[in-house]
GUPA-445859 format. One record per residue: residue in one letter; residue number from 1; y, z, x negated of N, C-alpha, C in turn. Coordinates in Angstrom, 2 decimals, padded with zeros to 5 digits. Layout:
residues N
['A', NUM, [Y, Z, X], [Y, Z, X], [Y, Z, X]]
...
This chain:
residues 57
['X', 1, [008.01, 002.06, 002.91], [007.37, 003.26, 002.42], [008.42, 004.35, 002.27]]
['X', 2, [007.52, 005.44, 002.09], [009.05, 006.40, 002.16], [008.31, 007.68, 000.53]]
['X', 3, [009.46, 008.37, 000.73], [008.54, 009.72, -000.44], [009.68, 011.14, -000.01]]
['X', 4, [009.02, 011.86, -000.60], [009.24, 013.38, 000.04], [010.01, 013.50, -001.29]]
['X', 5, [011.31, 014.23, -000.73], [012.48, 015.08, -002.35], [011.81, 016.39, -001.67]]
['X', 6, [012.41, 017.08, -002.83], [012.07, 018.58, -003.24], [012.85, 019.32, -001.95]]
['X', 7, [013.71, 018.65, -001.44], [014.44, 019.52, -000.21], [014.21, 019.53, 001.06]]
['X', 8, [012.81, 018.57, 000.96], [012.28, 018.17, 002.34], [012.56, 016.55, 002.85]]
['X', 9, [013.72, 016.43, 002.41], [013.62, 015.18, 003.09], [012.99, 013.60, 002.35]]
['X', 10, [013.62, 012.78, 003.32], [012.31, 011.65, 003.36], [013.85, 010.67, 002.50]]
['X', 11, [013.23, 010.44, 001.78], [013.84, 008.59, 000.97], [013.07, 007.85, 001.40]]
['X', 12, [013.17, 006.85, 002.43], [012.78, 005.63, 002.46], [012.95, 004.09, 001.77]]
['X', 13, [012.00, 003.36, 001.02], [011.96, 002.76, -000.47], [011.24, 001.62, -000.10]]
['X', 14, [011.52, 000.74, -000.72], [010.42, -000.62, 000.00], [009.05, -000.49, -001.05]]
['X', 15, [007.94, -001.22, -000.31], [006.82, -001.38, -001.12], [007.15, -001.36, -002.57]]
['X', 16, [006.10, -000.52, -002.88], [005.97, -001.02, -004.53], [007.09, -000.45, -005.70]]
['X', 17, [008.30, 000.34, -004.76], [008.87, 001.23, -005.48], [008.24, 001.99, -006.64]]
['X', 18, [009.37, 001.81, -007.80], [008.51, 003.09, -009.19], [009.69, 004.09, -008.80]]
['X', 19, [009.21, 005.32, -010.31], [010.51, 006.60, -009.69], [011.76, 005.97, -010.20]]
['X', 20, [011.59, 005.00, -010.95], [012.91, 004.70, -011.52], [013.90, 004.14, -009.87]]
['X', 21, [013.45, 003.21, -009.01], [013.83, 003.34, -008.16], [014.10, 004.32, -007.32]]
['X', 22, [013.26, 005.34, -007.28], [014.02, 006.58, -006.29], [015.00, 006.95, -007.06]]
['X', 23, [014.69, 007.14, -008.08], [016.40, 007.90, -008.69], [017.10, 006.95, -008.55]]
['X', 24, [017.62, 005.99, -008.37], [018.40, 005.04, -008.12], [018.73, 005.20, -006.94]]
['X', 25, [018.00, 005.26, -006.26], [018.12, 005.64, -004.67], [018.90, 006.68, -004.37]]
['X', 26, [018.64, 007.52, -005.25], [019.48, 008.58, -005.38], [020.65, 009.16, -005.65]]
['X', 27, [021.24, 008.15, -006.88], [022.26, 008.20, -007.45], [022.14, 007.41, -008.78]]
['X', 28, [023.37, 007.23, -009.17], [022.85, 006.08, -010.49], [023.18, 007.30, -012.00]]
['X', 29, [023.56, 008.47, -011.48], [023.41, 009.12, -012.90], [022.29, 009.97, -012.93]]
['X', 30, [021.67, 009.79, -011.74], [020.22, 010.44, -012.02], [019.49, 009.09, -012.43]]
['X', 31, [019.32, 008.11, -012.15], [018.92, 007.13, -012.82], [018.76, 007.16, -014.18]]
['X', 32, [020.24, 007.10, -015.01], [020.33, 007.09, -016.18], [020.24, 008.09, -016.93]]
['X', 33, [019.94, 009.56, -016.40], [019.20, 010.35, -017.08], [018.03, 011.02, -017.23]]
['X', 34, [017.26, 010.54, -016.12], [015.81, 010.68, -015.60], [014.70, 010.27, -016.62]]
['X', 35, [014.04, 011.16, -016.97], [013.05, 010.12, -018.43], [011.98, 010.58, -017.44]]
['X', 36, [011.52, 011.00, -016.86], [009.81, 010.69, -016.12], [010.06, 011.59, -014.43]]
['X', 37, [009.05, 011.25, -013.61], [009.44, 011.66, -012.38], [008.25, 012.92, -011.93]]
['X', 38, [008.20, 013.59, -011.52], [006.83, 014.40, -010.90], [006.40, 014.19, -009.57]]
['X', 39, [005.19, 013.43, -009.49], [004.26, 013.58, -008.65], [003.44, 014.58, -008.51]]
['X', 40, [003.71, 015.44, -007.29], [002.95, 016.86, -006.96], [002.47, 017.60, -008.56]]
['X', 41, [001.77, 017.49, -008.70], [001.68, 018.60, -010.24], [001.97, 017.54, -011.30]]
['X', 42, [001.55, 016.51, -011.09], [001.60, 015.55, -012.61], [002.77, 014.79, -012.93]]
['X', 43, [003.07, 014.49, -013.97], [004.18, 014.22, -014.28], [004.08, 012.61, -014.72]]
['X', 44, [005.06, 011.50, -014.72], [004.57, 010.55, -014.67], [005.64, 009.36, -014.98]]
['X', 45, [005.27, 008.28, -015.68], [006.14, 007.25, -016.07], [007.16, 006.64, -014.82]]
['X', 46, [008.25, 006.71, -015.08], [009.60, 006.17, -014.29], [008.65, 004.94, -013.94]]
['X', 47, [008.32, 004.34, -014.61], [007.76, 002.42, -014.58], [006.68, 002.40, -013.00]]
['X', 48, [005.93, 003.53, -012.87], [004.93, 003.54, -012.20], [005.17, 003.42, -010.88]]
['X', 49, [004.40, 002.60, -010.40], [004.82, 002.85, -008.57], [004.50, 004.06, -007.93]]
['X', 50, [005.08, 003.98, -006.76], [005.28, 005.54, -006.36], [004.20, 005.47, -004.87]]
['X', 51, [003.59, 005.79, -004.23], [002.54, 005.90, -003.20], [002.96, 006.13, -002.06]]
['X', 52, [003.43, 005.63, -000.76], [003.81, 006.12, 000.86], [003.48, 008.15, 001.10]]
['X', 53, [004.33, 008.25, 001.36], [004.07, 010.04, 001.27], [004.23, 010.69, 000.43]]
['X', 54, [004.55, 010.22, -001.01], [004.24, 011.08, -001.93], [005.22, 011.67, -001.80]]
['X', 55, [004.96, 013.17, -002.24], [006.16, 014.38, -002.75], [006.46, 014.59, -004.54]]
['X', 56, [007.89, 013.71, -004.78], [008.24, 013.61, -006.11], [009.59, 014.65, -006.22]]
['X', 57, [009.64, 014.89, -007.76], [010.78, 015.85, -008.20], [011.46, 015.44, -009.50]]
């Protein structure tokens, strides 16, 4: 599965990824300071899985 960053590009993430994993994916001090992730307008628990396509921030 993959998800859309704010700069366009694509993170590719295995099934079943939450945001806590993309920020990880990302870097591990965005990890550890990340308290919730945004899905297109809504805002949303790190814990939650994240959807193929989605655009998070």
């Amino acid at each position: 599965m993959h998800v859309v960053l704010p700069d366009g590009n694509r993170l590719d993430l295995p099934d079943g990824a939450t945001g806590h994993d993309a920020a990880a994916a990302i870097g591990p001090g965005l990890a550890k300071a990340a308290l919730a992730v945004r899905v297109g307008d809504e805002i949303r628990d790190l814990a939650r899985p994240l959807a193929d396509g989605e655009e998070i921030a």
